[in-house]
N, C-alpha and C positions, 0 to 999 in steps of 0.2 A: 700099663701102656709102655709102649719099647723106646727106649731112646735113642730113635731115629734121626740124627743130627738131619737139619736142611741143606741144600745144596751148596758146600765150599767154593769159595772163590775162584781155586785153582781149576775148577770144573769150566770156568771160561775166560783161564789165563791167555788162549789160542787170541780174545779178543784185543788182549792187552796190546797188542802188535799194531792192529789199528790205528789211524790218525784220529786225533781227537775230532768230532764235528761242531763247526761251527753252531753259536745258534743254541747250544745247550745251557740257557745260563736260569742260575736259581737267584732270581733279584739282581743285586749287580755282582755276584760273584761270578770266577772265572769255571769251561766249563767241567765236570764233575770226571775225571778218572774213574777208570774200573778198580775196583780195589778201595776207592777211597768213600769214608764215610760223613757228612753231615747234617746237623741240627736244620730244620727248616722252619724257618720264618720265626725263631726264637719259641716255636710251639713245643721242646722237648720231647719229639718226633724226630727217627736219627734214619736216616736214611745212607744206605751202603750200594752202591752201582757195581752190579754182582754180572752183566749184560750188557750190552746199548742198545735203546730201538733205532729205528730210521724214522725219515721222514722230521719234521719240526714242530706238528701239531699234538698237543695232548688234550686229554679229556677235558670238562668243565662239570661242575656242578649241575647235577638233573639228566646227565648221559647216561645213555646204558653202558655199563662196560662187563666184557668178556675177560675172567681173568680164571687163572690155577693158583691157588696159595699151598703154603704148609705152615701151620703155626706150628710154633716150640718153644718153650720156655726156656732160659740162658741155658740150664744143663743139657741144652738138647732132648727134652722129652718133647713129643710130639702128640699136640692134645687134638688136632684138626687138619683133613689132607683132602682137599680137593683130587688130589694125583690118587689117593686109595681109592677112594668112590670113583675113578676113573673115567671123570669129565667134568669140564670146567664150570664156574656158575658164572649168572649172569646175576649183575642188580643195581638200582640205580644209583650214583654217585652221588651223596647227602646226604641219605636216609639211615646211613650206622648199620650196614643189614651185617656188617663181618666184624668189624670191631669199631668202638669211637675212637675219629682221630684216624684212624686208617685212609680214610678218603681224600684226609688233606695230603697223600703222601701218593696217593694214585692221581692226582693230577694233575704230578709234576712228572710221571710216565709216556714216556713213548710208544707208539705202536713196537710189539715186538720185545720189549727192554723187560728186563729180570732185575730187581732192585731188593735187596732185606731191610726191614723195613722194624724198627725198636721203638715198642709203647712202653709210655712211661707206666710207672706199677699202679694209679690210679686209675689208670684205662682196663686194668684187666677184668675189673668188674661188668667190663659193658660189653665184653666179649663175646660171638653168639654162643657157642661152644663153650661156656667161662664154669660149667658143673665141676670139670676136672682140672680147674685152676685153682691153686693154692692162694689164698686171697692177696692183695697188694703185692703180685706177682708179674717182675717186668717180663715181659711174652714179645716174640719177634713171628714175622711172618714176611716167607722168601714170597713175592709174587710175581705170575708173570703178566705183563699186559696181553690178550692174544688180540683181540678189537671192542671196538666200542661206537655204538649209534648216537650220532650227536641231537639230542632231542632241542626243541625249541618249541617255548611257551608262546603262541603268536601272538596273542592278544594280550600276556600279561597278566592272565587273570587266571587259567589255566579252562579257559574256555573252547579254546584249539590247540591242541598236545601232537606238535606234528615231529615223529622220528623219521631220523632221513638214514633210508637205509643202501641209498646209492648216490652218491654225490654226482655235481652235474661235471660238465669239460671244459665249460667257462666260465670265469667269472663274474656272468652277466645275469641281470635279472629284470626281468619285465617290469613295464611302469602303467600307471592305470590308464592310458591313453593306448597301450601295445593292443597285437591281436594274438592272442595264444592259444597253441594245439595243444589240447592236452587227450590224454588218457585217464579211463580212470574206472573204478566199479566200488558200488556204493551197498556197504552189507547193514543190517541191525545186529544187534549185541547177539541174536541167538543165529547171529551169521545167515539170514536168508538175503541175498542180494536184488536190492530194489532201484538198480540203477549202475548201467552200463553201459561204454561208449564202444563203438563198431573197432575194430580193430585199426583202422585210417587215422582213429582220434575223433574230438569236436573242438573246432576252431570258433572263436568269438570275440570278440574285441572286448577290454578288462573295465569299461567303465558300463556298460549293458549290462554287466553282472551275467551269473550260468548256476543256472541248479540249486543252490541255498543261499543265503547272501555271506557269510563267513569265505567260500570260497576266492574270489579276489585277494584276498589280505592273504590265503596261503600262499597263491599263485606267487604275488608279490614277494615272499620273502624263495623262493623257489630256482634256481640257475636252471638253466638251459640243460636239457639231458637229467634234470634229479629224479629221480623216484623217490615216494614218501609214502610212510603209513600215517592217519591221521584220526586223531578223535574227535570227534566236535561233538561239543552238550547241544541240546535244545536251542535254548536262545543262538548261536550261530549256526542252527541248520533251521528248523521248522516249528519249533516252538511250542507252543500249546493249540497251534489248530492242527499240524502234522503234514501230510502232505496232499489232504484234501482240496486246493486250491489247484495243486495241477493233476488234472485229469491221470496222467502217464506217472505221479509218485504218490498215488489214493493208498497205496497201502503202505504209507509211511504212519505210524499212531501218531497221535500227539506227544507231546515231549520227550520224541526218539534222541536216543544218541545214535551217530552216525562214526562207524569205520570206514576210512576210506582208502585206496590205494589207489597211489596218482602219479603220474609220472608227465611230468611238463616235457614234449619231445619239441618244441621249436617255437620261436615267438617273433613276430615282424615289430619294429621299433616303427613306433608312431610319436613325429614329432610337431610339436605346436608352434608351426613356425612363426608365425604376428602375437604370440602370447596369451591372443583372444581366442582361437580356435576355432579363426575362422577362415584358416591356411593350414590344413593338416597334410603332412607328409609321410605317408608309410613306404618302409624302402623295402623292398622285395630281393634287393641284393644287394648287398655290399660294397661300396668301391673300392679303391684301392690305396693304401697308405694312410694318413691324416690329415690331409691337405686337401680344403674348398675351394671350390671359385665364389670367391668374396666378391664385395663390391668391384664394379670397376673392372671385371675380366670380362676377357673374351670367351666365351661360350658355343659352344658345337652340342646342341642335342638335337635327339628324332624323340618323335610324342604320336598317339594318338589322344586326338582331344575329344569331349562328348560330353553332353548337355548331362549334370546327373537325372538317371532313371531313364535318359533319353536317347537320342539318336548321335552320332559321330559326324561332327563338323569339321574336323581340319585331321589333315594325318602330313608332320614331317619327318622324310629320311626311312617313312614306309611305302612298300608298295612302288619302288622306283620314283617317289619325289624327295627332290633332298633334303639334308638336314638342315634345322635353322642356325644360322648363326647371328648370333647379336653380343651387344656388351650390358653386361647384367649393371643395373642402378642406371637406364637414361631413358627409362619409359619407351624400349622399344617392344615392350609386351605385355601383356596384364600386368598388374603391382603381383598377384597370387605368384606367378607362375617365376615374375624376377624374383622374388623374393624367397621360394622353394628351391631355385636351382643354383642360387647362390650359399647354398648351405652343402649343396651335393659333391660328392669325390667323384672320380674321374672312375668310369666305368659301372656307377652306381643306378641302379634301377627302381624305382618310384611310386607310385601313384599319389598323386597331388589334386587333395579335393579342397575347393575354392569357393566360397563363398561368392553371392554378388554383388559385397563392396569391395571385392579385392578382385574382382572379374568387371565383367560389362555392365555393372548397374543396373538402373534401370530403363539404357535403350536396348535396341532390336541391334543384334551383328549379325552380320549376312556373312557366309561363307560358302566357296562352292558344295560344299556337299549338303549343309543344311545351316537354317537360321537359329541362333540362342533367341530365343523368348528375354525378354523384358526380365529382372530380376530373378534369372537362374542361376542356380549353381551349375560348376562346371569341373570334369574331373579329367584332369590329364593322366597318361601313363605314359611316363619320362626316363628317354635313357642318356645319361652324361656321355656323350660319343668323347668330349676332350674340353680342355679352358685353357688359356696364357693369361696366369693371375697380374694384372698390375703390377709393377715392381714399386718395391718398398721403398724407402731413403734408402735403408742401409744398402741397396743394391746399386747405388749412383752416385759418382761422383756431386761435387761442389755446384761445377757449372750443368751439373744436369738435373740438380735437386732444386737451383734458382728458377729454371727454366719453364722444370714440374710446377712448381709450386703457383709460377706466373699462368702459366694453362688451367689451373686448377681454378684461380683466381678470376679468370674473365670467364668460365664456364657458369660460376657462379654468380659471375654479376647478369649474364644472359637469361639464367632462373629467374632472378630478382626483379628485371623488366618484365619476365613473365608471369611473376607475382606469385615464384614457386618458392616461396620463403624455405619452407622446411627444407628441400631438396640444396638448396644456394647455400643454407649454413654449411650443411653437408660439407658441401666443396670447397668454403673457406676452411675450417675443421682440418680436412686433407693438404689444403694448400700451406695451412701451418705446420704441420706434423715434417713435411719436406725442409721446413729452414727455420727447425728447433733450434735451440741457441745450446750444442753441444761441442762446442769450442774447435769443430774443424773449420769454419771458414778463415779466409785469411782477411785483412784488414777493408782492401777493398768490397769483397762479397760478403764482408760481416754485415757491411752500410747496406747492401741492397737486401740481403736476407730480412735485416730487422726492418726496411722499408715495409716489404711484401708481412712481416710478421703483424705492422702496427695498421698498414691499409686492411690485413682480414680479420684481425680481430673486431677493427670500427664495423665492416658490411656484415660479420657476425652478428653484433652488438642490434644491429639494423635492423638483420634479418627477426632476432630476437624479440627485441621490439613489436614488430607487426602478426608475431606469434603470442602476445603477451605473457611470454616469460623472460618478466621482469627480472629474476634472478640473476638469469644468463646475461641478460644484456649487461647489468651490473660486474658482475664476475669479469666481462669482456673490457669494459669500458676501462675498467682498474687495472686491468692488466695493461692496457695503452700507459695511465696515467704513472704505472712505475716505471717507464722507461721514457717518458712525456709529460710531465707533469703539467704542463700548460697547454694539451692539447684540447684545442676550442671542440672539437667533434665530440669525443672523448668526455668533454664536463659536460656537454650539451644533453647526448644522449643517456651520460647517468643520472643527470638531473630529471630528464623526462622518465626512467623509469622510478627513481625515486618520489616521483608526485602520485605516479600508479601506484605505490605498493604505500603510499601516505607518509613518508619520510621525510616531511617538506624543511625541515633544520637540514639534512644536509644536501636535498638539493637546492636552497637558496645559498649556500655554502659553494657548490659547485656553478651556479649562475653567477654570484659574483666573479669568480675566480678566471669565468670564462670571460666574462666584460673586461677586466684587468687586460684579459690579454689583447682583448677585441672590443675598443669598446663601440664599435660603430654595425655589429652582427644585429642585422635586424630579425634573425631565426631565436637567438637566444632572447632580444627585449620582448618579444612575444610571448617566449614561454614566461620570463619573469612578471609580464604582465597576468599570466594566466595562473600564476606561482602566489601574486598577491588575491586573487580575487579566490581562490581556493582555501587561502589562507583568514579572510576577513569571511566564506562563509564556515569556516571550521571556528572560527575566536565566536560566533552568533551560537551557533549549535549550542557551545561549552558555556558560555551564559543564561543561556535560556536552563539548561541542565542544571546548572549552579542554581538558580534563579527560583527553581520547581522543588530543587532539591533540601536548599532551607528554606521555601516557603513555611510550612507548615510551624518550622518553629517560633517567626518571628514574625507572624503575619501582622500583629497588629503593631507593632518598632516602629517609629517616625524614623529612628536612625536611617531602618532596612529600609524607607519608602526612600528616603534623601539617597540613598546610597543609588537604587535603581536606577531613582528620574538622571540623577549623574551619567550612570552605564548608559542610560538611553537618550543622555546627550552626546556622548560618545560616538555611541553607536550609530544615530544621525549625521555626525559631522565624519565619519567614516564611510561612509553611505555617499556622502557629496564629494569627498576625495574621488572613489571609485567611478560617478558620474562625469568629473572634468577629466578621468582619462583619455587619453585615446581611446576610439573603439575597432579599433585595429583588428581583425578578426585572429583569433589564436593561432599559430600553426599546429594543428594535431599529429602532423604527419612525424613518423618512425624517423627521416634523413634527411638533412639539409640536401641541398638542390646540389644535381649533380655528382653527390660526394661517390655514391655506389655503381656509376657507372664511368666515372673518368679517374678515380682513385687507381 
């Protein structure tokens, strides 16, 4: 064999001239000079940058990659030349198919990059080519990257083997809620193809599932514009009955493997706007920039509305009527339709399918063009014409953050008369967010900020209350008390949530605390009466339970009977306590009188 030295440095000294690229680093080292040679990863593999590629990405384990090698041994004999046989090979990344230990040094390679490449002398055994290797013979090999298909196990198991041999334009990928176009044609192993989509594509939404059930899960790991070749076993295409279930894929056997070539051309983003998915939003276009009309803005859309499956009831800003405008969050339109178009950019186009708890319920709406039925669903198609989002704190001065805050504040307490709990906290929520205690107020407007802070947090607390979430109200209430510790409202209302959630150590803790301050509050002797009588049937319960619970040991103890008849003397003359009470009727209510509308 001739000793063919491999390709010299100086062969792409031209490159030296180059700026080095950022981005090229081997662990935390700086990055690699042409010319210069090192050790990777302390594996006794030496790698020498003979080239540079471009780009930033290199291969991974399980890729296919396209490369030219020359092996040669230190004196330059050359035992193996992809460049002789005159075209490069391809093979996967892991598998040792060129030498071991090779592949830990191609996938620190760049597309394009030429690297020499020194196995240590115990790798030459595992060499493919290794007949004409002198044994424990260090062997180097120049390669070049030319490409490589980045493969991906989908499932993990190697049950979908999808290579992607065209990458997509964005970096976006469908979610099981989207609808996606896809392309695609479906071969068996002896390559006769038993399924094929029109050249337009087939569109379907990702959670209906299309053609075998493994498909979704490819779709999902798939961008916008990719093309892929795919494998799938049996169990994620058709299994062991085959494709006798659909008429149109009968001549699929049973437990076919399926090749497939797909190519995802476009997908509509479907979003769950109430969580429950029963306000679905698909956007048909795009808006424009990253900015929603949020709560609280003013809104300009046109829509056509319609019963689903049914006839078209309202059309605005079509057809010569105008556009609607309203302010999104004050119930001047369905909950569906506020709540889809508060999530929408400015120029963004829609369809918005609504359920009929987040639509008309279940009466009749009359509209000139037609009547919605009694618990229909209803689908608008919505175009964002424009919004003026609410301005934030940060966009207003002092005296116009006190001002907000106070508007926010009696909007809320107008909820609260209307027994719009959820909506009221809301607005206290925002009415505190305006006069946070982030140290610009000056001394005067510190007093009214933290005024308006301690009045929403109590009608929060309030609101909370008559939602029984106990927690909140508590959270709220504490929050008064660190800045008020003797606020009577403030002990009042975490005492009543602490009896709901059975905390009764510290809200008689908080009832005393409040008589101190008050002792003459006929809201709080109520609840402490309601605090005792809660408390003398919890001390009966935990008796009787004691009572049951060493029965059996001690049934027949003169002690255990003297000990009872005792408790249930007790217990009687506690009994007659609770009788010479007053019988004052409890206050159950969430707010002392007047507090949430004149606070």
């Amino acid at each position: 064999m001739g000793a063919e030295k491999a390709t010299d440095v100086s062969d792409f000294e031209d490159e030296d001239d180059l700026d080095e690229e950022p981005g090229e680093v081997i662990e935390s080292a700086p990055p690699q000079k042409v010319g210069e040679e090192r050790e990777l990863n302390n594996s006794r593999l030496k790698k020498k940058l003979l080239k540079r590629g471009h780009g930033w990405e290199t291969p991974e384990f399980n890729d296919e990659v396209t490369v030219h090698y020359v092996g040669t041994l230190l004196d330059g004999t050359k035992f193996d030349s992809t460049r002789d046989r005159g075209e490069p090979v391809t093979f996967t990344v892991g598998q040792a198919q060129v030498a071991a230990g090779l592949d830990h040094g191609i996938i620190t390679m760049k597309m394009g990059e030429v690297a020499l490449f020194t196995l240590p002398a115990e790798s030459s055994n595992e060499v493919g080519n290794s007949g004409s290797i002198p044994p424990n013979s260090v062997v180097q090999f120049e390669v070049e990257l030319i490409s490589w298909i980045k493969v991906v196990d989908v499932c993990k198991d190697g049950g979908i083997i999808k290579k992607i041999m065209e990458k997509g334009n964005r970096n976006e990928r469908p979610c099981d809620l989207d609808e996606v176009l896809v392309k695609y044609r479906v071969t068996l192993i002896d390559g006769i193809t038993v399924a094929e989509t029109s050249e337009e594509g087939f569109e379907f939404r990702m959670d209906d599932g299309h053609l075998f059930p493994g498909l979704p899960k490819v779709i999902m790991t798939m961008e916008r514009g990719e093309k892929a070749k795919l494998i799938v076993q049996p169990q994620y295409a058709f299994g062991e009955k085959g494709g006798e279930a659909e008429s149109r894929l009968d001549s699929i056997p049973p437990n076919s493997v399926l090749h497939v070539d797909i190519e995802l051309v476009s997908f509509k983003p479907v979003i769950n706007v109430t969580g429950d998915s029963k306000v679905l939003k698909k956007i048909l276009r795009e808006g424009e920039g990253s900015v929603t009309a949020n709560e609280g803005a003013i809104v300009t859309i046109s829509y056509v509305a319609k019963v689903e499956d049914g006839p078209i009831f309202e059309k605005k800003g079509i057809d010569e009527t105008k556009p609607l405008e309203f302010i999104t969050d004050e119930e001047q339109v369905i909950v569906g339709l506020d709540r889809a178009v508060a999530t929408m950019k400015k120029g963004e186009k829609a369809i918005v399918s609504i359920h009929p708890d987040y639509a008309f319920g279940s009466i009749e709406a009359r509209f000139d063009l037609a009547t919605v039925p009694p618990g229909s669903s209803v689908v608008y198609e919505v175009d964002m014409v424009d919004f003026i989002k609410e301005k934030g704190p940060w966009e207003l001065n002092n005296s116009e953050k006190i001002e907000a805050a106070g508007k926010k504040k009696e909007e809320g307490n107008l909820l609260f008369k209307n027994g719009k709990f959820q909506r009221a906290g809301k607005k206290y929520d925002k009415a505190v967010d305006y006069v946070s205690e982030d140290g610009s107020f000056g001394d005067d407007e510190q007093k009214l900020a933290k005024a308006l802070r301690v009045s929403c947090w109590l009608n929060g607390a309030a609101c909370s209350l008559k939602l029984d979430n106990f927690s909140e109200a508590i959270k709220l209430c504490s929050q008064v008390l660190d800045v008020e510790f003797r606020n009577v409202k403030a002990l009042y209302r975490r005492a009543q949530a602490c009896i709901e959630t059975g905390d009764y150590i510290l809200a008689d803790v908080d009832i005393k605390q409040a008589l101190e301050a008050d002792p003459q509050n006929r809201e709080v002797k109520q609840l402490q009466r309601k605090l005792k009588q809660l408390q003398l049937e919890s001390d009966k319960r935990d008796a009787k339970l004691y009572a049951n619970m060493f029965a059996h040991k001690e049934k027949d103890s003169p002690v255990v009977t003297k000990r009872l008849k005792v408790e249930k003397s007790n217990d009687e003359r506690k009994d007659e306590e609770v009788t010479r009470m007053e019988e004052d009727k409890v206050a159950d209510s969430a707010a002392p009188p007047d507090d949430v509308i004149n606070d």
